[in-house]
N, C-alpha and C positions, 0 to 999 in steps of 0.2 A: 407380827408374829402371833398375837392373841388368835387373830382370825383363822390361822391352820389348824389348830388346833382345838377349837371350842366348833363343837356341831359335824354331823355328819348326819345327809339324806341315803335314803334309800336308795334313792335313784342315780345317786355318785357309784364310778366306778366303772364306764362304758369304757374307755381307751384303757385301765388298768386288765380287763376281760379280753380286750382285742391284744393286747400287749403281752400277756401269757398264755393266748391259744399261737400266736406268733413264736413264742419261748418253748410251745409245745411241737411246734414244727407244721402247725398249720400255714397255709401262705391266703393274702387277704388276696378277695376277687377270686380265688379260687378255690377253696375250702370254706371260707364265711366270707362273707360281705361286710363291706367298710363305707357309711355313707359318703362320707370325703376323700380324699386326698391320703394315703398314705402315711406322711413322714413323721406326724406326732403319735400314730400308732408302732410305730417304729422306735423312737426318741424314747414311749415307755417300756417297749420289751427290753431296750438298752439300760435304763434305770431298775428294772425290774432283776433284770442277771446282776446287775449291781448291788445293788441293796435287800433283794429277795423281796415278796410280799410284802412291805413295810408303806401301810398308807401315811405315818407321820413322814419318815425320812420321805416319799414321795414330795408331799407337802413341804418342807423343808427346801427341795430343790424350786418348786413351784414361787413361794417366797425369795430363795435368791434371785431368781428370774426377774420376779416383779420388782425388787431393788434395786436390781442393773437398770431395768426400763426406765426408771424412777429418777434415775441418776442420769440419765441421757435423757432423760425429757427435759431435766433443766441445761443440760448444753443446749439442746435445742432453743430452747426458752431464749439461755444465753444470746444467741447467736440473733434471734429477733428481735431482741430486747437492749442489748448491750446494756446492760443494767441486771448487776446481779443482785439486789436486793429483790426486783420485780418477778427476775426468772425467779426465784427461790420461789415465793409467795406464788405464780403461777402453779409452776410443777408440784408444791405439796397442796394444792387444792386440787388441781385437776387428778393428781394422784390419788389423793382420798377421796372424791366423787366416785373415781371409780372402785377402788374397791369396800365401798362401803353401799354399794348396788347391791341388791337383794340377790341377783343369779350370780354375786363372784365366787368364783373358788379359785384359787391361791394358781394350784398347780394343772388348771384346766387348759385345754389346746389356747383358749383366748390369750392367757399370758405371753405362751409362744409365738402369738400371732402379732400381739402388740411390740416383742421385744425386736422380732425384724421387721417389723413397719418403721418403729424408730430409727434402726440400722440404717435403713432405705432413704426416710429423710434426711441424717444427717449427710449421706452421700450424697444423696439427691443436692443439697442444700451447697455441697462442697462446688459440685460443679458448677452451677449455675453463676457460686459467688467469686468463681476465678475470673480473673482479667482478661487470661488468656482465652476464654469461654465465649467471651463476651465482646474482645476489641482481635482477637489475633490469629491467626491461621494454627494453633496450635490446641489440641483436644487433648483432657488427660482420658486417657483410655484405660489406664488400670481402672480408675474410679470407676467409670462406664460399665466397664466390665464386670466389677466386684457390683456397680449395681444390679446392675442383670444378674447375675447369680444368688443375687439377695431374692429379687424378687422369682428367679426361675425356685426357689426353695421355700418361698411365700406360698408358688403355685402348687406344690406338694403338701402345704399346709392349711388354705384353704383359699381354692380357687378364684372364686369369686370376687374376694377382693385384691388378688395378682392381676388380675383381667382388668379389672375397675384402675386400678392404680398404673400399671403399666401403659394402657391408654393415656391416659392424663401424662404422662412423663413424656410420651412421644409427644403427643399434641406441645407439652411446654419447652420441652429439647427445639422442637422443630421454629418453635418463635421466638430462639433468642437472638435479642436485637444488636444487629450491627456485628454478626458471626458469621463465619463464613463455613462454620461448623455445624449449622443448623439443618443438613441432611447425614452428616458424617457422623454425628451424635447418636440420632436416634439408632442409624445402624448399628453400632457399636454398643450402644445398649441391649438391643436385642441379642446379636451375635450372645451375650452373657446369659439370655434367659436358654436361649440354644443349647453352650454347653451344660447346663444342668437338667433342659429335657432329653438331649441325647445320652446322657448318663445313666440317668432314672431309665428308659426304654432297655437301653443294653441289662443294665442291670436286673430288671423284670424279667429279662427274654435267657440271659446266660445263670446268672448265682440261682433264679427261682423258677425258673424254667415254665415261666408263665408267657403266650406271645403280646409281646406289647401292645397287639391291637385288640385282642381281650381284657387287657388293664383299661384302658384307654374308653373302650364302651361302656366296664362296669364301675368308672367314675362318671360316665357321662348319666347311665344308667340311674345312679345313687343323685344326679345333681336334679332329676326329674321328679322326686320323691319330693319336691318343697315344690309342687307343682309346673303348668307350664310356664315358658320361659315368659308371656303376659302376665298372666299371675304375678310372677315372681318377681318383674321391673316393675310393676301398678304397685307393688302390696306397702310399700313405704308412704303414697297417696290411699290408702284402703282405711286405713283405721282413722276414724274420728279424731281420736285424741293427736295423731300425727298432725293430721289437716287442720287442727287445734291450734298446734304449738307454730305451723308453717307459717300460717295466718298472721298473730300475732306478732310472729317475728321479724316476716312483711311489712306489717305496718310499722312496728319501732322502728326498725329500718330505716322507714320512710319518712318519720318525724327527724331521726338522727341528722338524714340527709338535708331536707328543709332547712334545719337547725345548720350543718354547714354553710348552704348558700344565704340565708341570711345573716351569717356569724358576725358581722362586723357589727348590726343595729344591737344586736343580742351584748355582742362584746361591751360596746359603751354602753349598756345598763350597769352590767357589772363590774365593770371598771372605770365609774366615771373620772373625767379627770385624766387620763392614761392613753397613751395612743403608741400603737403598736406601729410600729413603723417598720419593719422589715417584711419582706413577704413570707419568709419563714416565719416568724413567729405570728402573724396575721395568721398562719395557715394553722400555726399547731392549737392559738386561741381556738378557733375555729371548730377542731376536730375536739378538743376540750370541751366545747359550750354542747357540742353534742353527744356527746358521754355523759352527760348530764340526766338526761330522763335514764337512760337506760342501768345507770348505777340506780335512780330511785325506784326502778322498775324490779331490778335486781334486789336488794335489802328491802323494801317495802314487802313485793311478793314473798321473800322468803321466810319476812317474819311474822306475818299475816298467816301462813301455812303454819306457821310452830304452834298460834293461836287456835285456827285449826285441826284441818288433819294435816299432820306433822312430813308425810310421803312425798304429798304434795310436792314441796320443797323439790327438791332433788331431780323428781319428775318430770317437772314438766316449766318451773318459774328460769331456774340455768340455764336447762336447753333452749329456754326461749330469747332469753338475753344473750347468749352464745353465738344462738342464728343470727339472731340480730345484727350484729357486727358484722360475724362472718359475709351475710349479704350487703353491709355495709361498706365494707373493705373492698369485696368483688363489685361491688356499681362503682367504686372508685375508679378500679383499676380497667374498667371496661369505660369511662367517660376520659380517662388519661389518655388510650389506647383509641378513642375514636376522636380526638382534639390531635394526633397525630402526636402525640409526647412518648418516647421512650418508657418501660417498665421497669419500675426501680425493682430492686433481687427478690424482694420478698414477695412482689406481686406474683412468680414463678412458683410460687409454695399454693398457690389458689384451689389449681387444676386438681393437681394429686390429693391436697386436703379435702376438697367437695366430693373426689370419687370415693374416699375412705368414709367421709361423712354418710353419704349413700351407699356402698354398698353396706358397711356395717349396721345397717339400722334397716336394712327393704329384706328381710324377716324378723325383725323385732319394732317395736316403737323406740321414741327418737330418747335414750337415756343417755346416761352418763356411763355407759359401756359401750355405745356403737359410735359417741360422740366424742370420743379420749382427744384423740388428735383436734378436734374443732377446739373443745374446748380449752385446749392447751394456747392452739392461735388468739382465742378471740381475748384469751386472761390476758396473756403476753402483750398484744396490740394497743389492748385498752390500756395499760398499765404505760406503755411506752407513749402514748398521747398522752396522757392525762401528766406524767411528766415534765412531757415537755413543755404543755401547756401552762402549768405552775413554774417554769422556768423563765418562760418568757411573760408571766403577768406579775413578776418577782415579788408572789406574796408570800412563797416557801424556796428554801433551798432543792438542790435536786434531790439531794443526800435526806433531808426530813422527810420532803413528801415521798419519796421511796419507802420509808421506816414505817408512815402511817398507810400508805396504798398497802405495806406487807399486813399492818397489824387487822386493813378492815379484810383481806382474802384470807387468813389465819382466823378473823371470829367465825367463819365457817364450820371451824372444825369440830367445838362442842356439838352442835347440831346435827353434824354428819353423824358424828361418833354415838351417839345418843339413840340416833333412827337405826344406827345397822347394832347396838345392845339390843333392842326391843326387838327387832326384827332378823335376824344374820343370816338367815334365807328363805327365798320364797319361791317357789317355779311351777307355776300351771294349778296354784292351790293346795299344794305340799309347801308347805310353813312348817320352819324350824320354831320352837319355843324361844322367849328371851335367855339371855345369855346366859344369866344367874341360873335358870333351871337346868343347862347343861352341864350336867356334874357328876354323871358316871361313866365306867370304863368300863367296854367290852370284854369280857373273858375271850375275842378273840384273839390269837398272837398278833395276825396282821392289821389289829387296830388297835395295838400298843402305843400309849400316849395319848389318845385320841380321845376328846371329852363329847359325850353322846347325851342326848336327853333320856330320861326313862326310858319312854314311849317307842324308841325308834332302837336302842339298846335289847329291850327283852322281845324285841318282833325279829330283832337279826342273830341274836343267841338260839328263840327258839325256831324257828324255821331250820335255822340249821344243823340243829339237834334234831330234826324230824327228818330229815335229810339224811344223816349217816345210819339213824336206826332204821328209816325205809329205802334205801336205795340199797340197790346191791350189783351196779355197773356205773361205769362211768357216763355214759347215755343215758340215763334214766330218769332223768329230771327236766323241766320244763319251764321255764321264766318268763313273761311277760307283763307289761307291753315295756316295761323301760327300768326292769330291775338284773340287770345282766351279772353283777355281781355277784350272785346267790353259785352261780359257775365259777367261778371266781375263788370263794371262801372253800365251798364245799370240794374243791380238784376236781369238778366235771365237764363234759365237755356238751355244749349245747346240739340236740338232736337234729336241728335245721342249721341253713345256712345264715340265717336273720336272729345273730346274738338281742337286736333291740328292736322292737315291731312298734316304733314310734311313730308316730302321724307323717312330720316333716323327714323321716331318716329313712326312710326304706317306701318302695313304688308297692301299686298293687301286684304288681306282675310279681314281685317278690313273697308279698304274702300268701301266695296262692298254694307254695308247698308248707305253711305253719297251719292255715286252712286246714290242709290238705292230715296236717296231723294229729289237728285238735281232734280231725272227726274220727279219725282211723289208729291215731297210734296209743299203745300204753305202757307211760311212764311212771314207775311209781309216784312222784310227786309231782302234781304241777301246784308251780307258784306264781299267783297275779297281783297283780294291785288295781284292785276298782278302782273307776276311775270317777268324778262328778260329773255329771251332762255340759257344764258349761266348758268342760277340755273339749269336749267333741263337738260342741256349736263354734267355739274359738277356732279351734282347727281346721272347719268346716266351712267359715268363711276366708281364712287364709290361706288354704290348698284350693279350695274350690274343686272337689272330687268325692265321688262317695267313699266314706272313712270305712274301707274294712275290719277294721277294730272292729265295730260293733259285729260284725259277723263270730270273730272271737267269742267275745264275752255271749253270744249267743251262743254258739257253739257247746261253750263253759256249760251255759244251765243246762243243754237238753244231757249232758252224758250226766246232771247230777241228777237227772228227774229220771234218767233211765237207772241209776244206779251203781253204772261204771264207776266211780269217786265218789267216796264222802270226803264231806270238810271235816278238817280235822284240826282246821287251825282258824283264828281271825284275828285280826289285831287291828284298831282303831288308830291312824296316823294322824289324825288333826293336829292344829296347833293349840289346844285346848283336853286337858284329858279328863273323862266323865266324871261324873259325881264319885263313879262306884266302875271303876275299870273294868270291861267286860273279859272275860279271859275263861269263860265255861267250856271250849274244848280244846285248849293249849293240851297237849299230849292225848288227846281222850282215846284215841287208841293204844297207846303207847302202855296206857296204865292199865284200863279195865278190862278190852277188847268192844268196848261197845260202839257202836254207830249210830248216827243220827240219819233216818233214811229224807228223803227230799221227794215225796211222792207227789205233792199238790204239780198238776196240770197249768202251766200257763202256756202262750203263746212261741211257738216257734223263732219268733227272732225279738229277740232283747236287746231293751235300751238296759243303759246301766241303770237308770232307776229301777226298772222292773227287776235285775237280778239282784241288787239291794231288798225291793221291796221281798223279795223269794225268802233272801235271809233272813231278814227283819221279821214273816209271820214264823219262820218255822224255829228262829231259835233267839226269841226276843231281843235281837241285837238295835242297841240304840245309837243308828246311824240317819244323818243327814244327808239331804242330796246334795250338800257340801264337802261332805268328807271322803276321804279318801281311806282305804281300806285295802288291809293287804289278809289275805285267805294262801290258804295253801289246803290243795285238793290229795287225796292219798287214795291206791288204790288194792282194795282186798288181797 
């Protein structure tokens, strides 16, 4: 609960913008553009006629969301584990990992995305562990079906991983052993994804009077915006630190496995005197002695990091011990599977887990946000070995060692809890302050309740105050590249089709008429946010396309050098506020009539440092090529 309500960015607020240009009778893909899928821009204009403008109540629903998921992640857990001391201690760490991730926000599309992924599993999970699935001529087909329809409302939610997950469910529908169900299945899954695209289609073409096959291209359109489809399968292999964490993970892996096929020599070190004699517990020894590095891999690295930098942690030491398993568990079930042995139930959870693992992280690096679901298996897995293997070398009860497995996945959580006080949001170099400094309230109504830092408080009171005293239409004002709310707050309606002119969310083809109006149109206000050079080198290697932004912020400087716009506003966003707050033209028209003209001559096309450095000689502003900066332009 703390979390909804301590901190709010600038840049929050995309789906609450789309959700009340929808409430204003706009339709998406035909009046604005939507870079995804639909149905969570939908879900808020439905919460919005509900609650009205209210970003706490938003927040609030956002929260119960993440509770339900929360509470089905430990059925899930359950159902792996048969051991509910274990699931509990899974589900509330895998639970807190993630939202104590620097990009979580409570009530953002991701929540909704996780709580029918979970849906999906646990059906998923139903079917596979029926008898009848498995030994009988009989298919439950409602499941089937309700699963299809789960995931045909995934693919309204966000594509990519509907496509990714649904793949994997045919491939494991199709290979269940000793079914006679294994073509009847898959169809029957699909048939479900059917009824909810043939729903979706009618309903674009009859209620919004849009043709389906224009919805249809300007999703495909919006999915081109995170570059080509190369690009976009490479880019999970692109970043270093990925190839970091894959690496390492590999190789524990590989010692784990080692550690298996020598388990017996290993086993009589540590148990001398003792001989396992069953092959069951020979086996579960076994998968015990190898959970061994990888638990000291796990608490070593992550308190090694506390010593450290503390981020660390979280980062990149979990996801590596996660993988770890995770490829540990799939080389099992792939050495089971070519020794010709039947697949016990849970090896069936692999396929769909590995496609969620990948597609939720091949545009981001490998966290504890695109990792929810690994991380959930790999807690579960371990915790279910390492049981049994204290069962069968009868040095603990099941019942203790469950108590202390919960008590070492619970000392997690000071640390977790600790990194997300200090830090509670971070994305692209927009850093929220620690958590103590967020302690004021917006005189807006619709961020009633909502605790704000300083810093980010008096930048969204006054822009918006320069907004009702210069605007005199509802079109009149101008946002970019990723603060769409300022539309939002102030009741206007954005001049282009492209609410957000973000890197990965909108194509160039799209940019062409915001271009098209930085050069030729006049709004009384436009509002930016500079941006640092390294968002544009970052972007730059993960779109792999020339970033039109910067033509933007070019654009920006020549209409102030010609005069068209003075500044009239600046505000300094870091996560750190200056010695001596800058704030010499907050209102400066507003009060004196005076302006500061912007005559010095630079170069035609601007990087953001050179439109920083513009600001920086003409009105001593003291900014970093760190920092991020929100201006707002007004025009005579």
């Amino acid at each position: 609960m703390p979390l909804a309500v301590w901190g709010f960015p600038l840049t929050e607020g995309w789906w609450e913008t789309f959700g009340y240009l929808i409430n204003s009778g706009y339709v998406p893909y035909r009046d604005f553009n939507i870079p995804v899928s639909p149905a969570f821009a939908y879900l808020t204009a439905l919460l919005l006629k509900a609650f009205g403008v209210n970003f706490f109540a938003l927040r609030l629903f956002g929260v119960a969301l993440v509770s339900i998921t929360a509470l089905l992640t430990y059925v899930l857990a359950f159902q792996w584990t048969r051991n509910a001391i274990v699931a509990f201690g899974a589900a509330v760490l895998t639970s807190a990992l993630h939202m104590a991730d620097v990009v979580y926000i409570a009530k953002d599309y991701h929540s909704t995305q996780n709580f029918l992924t979970i849906v999906a599993l646990l059906l998923f999970w139903a079917i596979v562990n029926r008898t009848d699935m498995r030994a009988s001529s009989k298919a439950p087909v409602i499941t089937l079906l309700a699963l299809g329809v789960v995931m045909g409302i995934m693919a309204l939610t966000k594509i990519n991983v509907a496509v990714f997950m649904s793949i994997a469910i045919v491939l494991s529908l199709a290979t269940l052993a000793r079914s006679p169900n294994r073509l009847l299945a898959p169809l029957v899954f699909v048939a479900g994804i059917a009824i909810v695209a043939i729903a979706f289609l009618v309903l674009t073409g009859v209620a919004l009077h849009v043709p389906p096959i224009e919805v249809i291209a300007a999703i495909r359109e919006g999915s081109e915006s995170k570059g080509s489809v190369v690009t976009v399968l490479t880019r999970v292999f692109q970043d270093p630190i990925n190839r970091h964490v894959l690496t390492w993970a590999a190789l524990i892996a590989g010692v784990a496995a080692v550690l298996i096929i020598e388990g017996p020599v290993l086993i009589a070190l540590w148990l001398p005197g003792r001989e396992a004699t069953a092959a069951r517990g020979l086996r579960a020894l076994r998968f015990g002695t190898a959970l061994t590095p990888l638990l000291i891999v796990l608490f070593a690295g992550y308190g090694l990091s506390r010593i450290g930098s503390g981020g660390v942690a979280s980062a990149q030491t979990i996801p590596v011990v996660s993988l770890a398993l995770f490829f540990l568990v799939g080389g099992i079930r792939f050495c089971r599977l070519y020794q010709g042995r039947a697949p016990r139930v849970v090896d069936y959870m692999l396929l769909p887990l590995a496609a969620l693992g990948y597609c939720t992280t091949h545009t981001a690096s490998f966290n504890n946000v695109g990792l929810f679901f690994v991380n959930l298996f790999s807690f579960s897995l371990a915790g279910r070995w390492l049981c049994r293997a204290a069962r069968h070398a009868r040095l603990w009860s099941p019942k203790n060692f469950s108590v202390l497995l919960l008590a070492c996945y619970l000392s997690f959580l000071p640390a977790i809890l600790l990194d997300k006080y200090g830090r509670p949001y971070a994305w692209w170099g927009l850093q929220l302050p620690p958590m103590g400094q967020i302690n004021q309230f917006s005189t807006q109504t619709a961020m009633s309740g909502i605790r704000m830092d300083r810093s980010t408080r008096d930048a969204l009171d006054d822009v918006l105050a320069i907004i009702k005293a210069r605007s005199r239409s509802r079109g009149d004002i101008y946002a970019f590249p990723n603060i769409p709310i300022f539309y939002l707050l102030a009741g206007k309606q954005p001049p282009t089709a492209n609410l957000v002119q973000w890197f990965d969310v909108v194509t160039s083809a799209q940019l062409q008429t915001d271009l098209q109006f930085l050069k030729e149109g006049n709004p009384s206000v436009i509002v930016a946010l500079l941006l640092p050079d390294f968002v544009f080198e970052g972007h730059s290697k993960l779109i792999r396309r020339p970033l039109l932004q910067r033509d933007m912020y070019a654009i920006l400087g020549e209409r102030l050098i010609r005069g068209d716009f003075q500044l009239c506003y600046a505000k300094y966003l870091g996560p750190i506020e200056p010695a001596e707050e800058f704030r010499p033209y907050s209102f400066v028209g507003l009060k004196s009539g005076h302006r500061q003209k912007m005559g010095e001559v630079v170069t035609s096309r601007f990087t953001t440092k050179e439109l920083l450095d513009v600001l920086d000689k003409k009105n001593a502003f003291p900014v970093r090529l760190s920092d991020h900066v929100l201006v707002a332009l007004c025009r005579d």
